[in-house]
Each structure stands twice: as C-alpha cells, then as structure tokens.
N, C-alpha and C positions, 0 to 999 in steps of 0.2 A: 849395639852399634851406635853411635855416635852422630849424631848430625850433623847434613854438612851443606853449604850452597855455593857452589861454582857459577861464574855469568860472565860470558862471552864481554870479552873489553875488562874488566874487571879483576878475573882470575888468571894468572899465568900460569895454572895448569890447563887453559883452554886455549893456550895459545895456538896447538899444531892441531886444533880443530876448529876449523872460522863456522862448518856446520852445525857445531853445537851451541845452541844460544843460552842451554841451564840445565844445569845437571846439578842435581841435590837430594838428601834426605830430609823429611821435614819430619819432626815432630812435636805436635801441639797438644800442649798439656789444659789450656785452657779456653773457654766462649770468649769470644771478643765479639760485640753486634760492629756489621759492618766489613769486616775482613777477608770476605771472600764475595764481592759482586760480581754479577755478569760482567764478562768482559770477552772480546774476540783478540784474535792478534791473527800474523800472515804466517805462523807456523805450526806443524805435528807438535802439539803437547802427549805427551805419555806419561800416566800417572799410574805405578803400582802399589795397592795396598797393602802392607805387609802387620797394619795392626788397627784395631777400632773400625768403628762403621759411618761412611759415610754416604750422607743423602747430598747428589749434588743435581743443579739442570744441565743438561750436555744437548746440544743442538737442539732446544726448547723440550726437551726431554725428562721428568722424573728420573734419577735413577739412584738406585740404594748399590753403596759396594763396598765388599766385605774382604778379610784379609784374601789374598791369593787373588783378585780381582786387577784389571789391567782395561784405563780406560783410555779409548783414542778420540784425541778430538784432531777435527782436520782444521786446515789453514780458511780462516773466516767463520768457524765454529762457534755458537756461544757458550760458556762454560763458567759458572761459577754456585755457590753453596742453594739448596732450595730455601732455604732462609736467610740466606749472603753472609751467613758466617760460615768460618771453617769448625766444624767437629771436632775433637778430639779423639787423636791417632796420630799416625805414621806412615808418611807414604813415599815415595820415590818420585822424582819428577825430573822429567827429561824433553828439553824441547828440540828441535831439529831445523832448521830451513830447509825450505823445499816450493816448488814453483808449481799451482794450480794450473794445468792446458785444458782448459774447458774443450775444446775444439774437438780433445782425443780423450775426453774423461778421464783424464790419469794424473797421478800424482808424479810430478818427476821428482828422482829422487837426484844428489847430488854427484858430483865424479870420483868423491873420494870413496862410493860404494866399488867393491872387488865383484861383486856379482854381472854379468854380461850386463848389454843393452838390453835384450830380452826381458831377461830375467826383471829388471829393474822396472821395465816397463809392467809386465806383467803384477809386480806386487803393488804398484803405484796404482793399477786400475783395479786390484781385488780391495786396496784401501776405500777410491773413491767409489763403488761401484755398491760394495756391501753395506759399507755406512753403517759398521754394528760399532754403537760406543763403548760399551761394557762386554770384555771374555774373560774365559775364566783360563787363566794362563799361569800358573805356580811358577812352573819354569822361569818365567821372566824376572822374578826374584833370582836368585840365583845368577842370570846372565847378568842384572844390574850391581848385584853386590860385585862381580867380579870387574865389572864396568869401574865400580866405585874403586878398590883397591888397584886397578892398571893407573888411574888418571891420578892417583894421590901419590901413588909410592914412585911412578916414570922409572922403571927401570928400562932394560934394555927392549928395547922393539915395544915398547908402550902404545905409540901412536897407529901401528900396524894392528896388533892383539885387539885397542879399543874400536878399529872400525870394523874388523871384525865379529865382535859379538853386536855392535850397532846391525852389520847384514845379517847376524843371527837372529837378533831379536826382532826386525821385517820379518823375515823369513815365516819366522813361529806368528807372528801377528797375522801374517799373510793367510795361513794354513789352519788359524784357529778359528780367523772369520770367516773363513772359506765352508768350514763343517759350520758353525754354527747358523751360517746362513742357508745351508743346505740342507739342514735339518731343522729350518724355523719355515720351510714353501715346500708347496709340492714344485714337479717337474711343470705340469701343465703353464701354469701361472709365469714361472721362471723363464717356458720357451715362448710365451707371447711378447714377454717384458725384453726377451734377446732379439726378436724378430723386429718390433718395432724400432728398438737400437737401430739393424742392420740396416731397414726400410728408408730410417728417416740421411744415411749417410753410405748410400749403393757407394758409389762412385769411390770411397777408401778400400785399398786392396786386403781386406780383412784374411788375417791369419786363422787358426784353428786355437793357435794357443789365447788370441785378442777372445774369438769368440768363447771361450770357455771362461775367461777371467772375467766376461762379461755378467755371467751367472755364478760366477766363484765356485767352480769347478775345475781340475785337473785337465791335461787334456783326454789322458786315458779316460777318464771318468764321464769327460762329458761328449766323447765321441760314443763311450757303447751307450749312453741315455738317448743322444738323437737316431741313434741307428733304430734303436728298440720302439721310439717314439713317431720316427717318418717311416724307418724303412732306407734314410738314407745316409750315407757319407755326411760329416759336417760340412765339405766345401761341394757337392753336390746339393744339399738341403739349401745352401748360398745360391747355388746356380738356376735355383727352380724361382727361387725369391728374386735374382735380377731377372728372369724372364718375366713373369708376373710381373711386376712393373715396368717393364718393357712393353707387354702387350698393353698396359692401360696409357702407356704414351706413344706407342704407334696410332692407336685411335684420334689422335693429339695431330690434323692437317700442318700445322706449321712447326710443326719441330721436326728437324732433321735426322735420318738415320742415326749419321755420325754423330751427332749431339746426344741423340737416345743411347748410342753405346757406350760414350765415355759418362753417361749420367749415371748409368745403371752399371759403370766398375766394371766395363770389358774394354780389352789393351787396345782393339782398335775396330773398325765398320767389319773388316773380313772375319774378325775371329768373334763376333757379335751374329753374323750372319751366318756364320757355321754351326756354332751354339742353338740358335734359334732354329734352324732346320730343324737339328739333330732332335730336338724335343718336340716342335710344334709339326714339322713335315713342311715347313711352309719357309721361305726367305723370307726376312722383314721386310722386303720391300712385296713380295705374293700377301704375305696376309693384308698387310694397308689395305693394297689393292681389293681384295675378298671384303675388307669390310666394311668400303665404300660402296663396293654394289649390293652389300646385303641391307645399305639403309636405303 
C-alpha cells in the first residue's frame, strides 16, 4: 500500500469533509533527530499501527505500540516520539475537529456524524472520561484502509460511505475503551470515582446512560453492577445521593428550601419535599426544624 497525506485546505479530496483535518499513511524508512517533537493541537489525532514499533509520549505518558495498536490523543493532548524522532514503520493517521465541553466532560463530536444526539454524546464522554491512549484494535485497520480507498477513488456516495466508517471507527474506539477500562479497575474504586462525579454536579438531570459512560460501561452492564453493588436502581442509587446532600444542606440556616432543591437536581420545592418524606419520614422543612432543637 502505497503512502499517502491528505490536509484539509490542501487536498481536494477533503473537500466534502471540512471535519477532517489529515488523513494519511506514513511510511518511514529512516531516523531523522528531531522529527517527531512534543506538540499539542485543538483536535482527535488517531494513529493506527499497521507496521514497526513505536515508542512515543502520549499525554506525558511512555508508551510502546506495535502493529494492530490504535492510539488516541484528545484535543490539548501532548504527543510526540519518546526521543522526538519518529521510528521507523507505518502508520495511519487521521485527525478530526471536535469541541472539548469541559462543563459536561464530553467530547462533542461534529453534525456530519449519522449517529443520534445520544449516542454521540455518549462516545464523546467514554472518549473523555476513560482517557486510555493505546487499544488494541486490528479492526481499525481495515475500517481505515477502506476510509483510504472511498476518499481516493470518490465514487458514487463516497462522502456518505466515508462518514460512515468515521461513526464506525467511534463506535469501536468507544466499546474498546470501554472493556479495557473495565478490566484495568475494580467496581469498588470505579463507583467512588462516579459518585463523586454525580456529588460535585446534583443539580444536572443525569441519565442512566450519562451515568454509565461515566465509568465506561454499557447501560445494561452497569445497571446490573449497581444493583449487585447498593441494592439499588441506578436512578434510585441518584436519589439517595441527592438526599444525602440535601440533608448536609438543610443543616445550612441560610439557604433556602427551594434553593436546596434545585441544588440537589429536583424539578421543583413540592416534588423535593415528597422525595424527602418518602425516605427520611420527615418534610424538609420537619427535619430543619428537628435539628435545631436537637443542638
């Protein structure tokens, strides 16, 4: 196979994709000092190895990767050679534009993806959330090679076909870091790391599916882990966590019912004070009360 380097502004087979900023095969036959330095940029680099071994630093990271290896660097990422040269090999390299929402921990991905809002949301936060640089992904070979022959040859429904294996290849990046992250932690560790998530952002109306991408889990997968693990429902296991902090800010004389409800992610004071009953026995405005005379 033949090398090749496409770049957005440059190549007019990237023209009916302004998402794609480089798509190419490299192959380096020889050491150059200096040819591969640290550098960040604002988008998804994707590099699959399909020959030779490379040592590079990925998010201050050592890391060694070998054919069939597929490495992700996110947008503000550092990445370049652990000695700043490039190796000798073969690799595929594919960059993407995409917008970092710190806010929501997720990677937005662009409109030209076919996959729902959902969906889209979900792989953008298994992206930011797992943060594994190196999987072991063969497949993705194969999806880029056929990447490479849609966008050379443009025949008919080219620009369709090519965003299509771009949501394939998410998909499979999504679902590979998803196990390797699930099989590099226990649960235990995994449900503190999701809890403090939820703790530090009550107040956003968390899904089943947000909370599972949180711990790069499925949602079937990670509903029967918290059942096994509390005993409860995932959006029950939520509801016990905004009372909990609900109780440590009713103790809190100057903050307001209504304030402690929309703080703590319930729709309004009534269905905040029905909740609370229903688990504590008490309205929030009884227990206040109770725990002013108990000081």
């Amino acid at each position: 196979m033949n090398q090749f380097a496409l770049q957005q502004g440059h190549s007019h087979e990237l023209d009916m994709f302004d998402h794609i900023v480089e798509f190419g095969l490299t192959k380096n036959g020889t050491i150059q000092l200096e040819s591969f330095p640290i550098s960040t940029c604002d988008h998804i680099r994707i590099y699959y190895i399909t020959d030779g071994k490379f040592e590079w630093m990925i998010n201050q990271k050592h890391q060694i990767l070998y054919p069939g290896d597929l490495a992700v660097v996110l947008p503000g990422q550092e990445l370049g050679g652990s000695n700043r040269y490039l190796d000798i090999g073969t690799f595929f390299k594919l960059q993407l534009k995409a917008e970092v929402l710190e806010s929501m921990g997720v990677i937005q991905l662009g409109t030209w993806s076919s996959l729902t809002e959902s969906e889209r949301i979900t792989v953008g936060r298994i992206l930011m959330t797992n943060n594994i640089s190196v999987l072991k992904m063969k497949e993705a070979g194969d999806i880029l090679y056929e990447m490479r022959s849609e966008v050379l040859n443009q025949e008919i429904g080219y620009s369709t076909r090519v965003n299509v294996l771009l949501d394939t290849l998410l998909i499979f990046i999504a679902r590979q870091s998803t196990r390797q992250a699930t099989s590099r932690r226990d649960f235990p560790s995994t449900f503190a790391f999701l809890e403090q998530a939820l703790r530090k952002n009550l107040a956003h109306q968390w899904t089943v599916e947000e909370m599972a991408a949180r711990v790069g889990l499925g949602t079937t997968a990670f509903t029967e882990k918290v059942k096994t693990y509390t005993g409860f429902s995932p959006l029950n296991y939520l509801i016990n966590i905004r009372i909990s902090e609900a109780i440590k800010l009713l103790k809190k004389q100057d903050i307001n019912v209504t304030q402690i409800a929309l703080d703590t992610g319930f729709y309004s004071s009534q269905h905040f004070s029905t909740t609370f009953k229903k688990l504590t026995g008490y309205t929030p405005g009884e227990f206040r009360k109770r725990n002013i005379a108990a000081k």
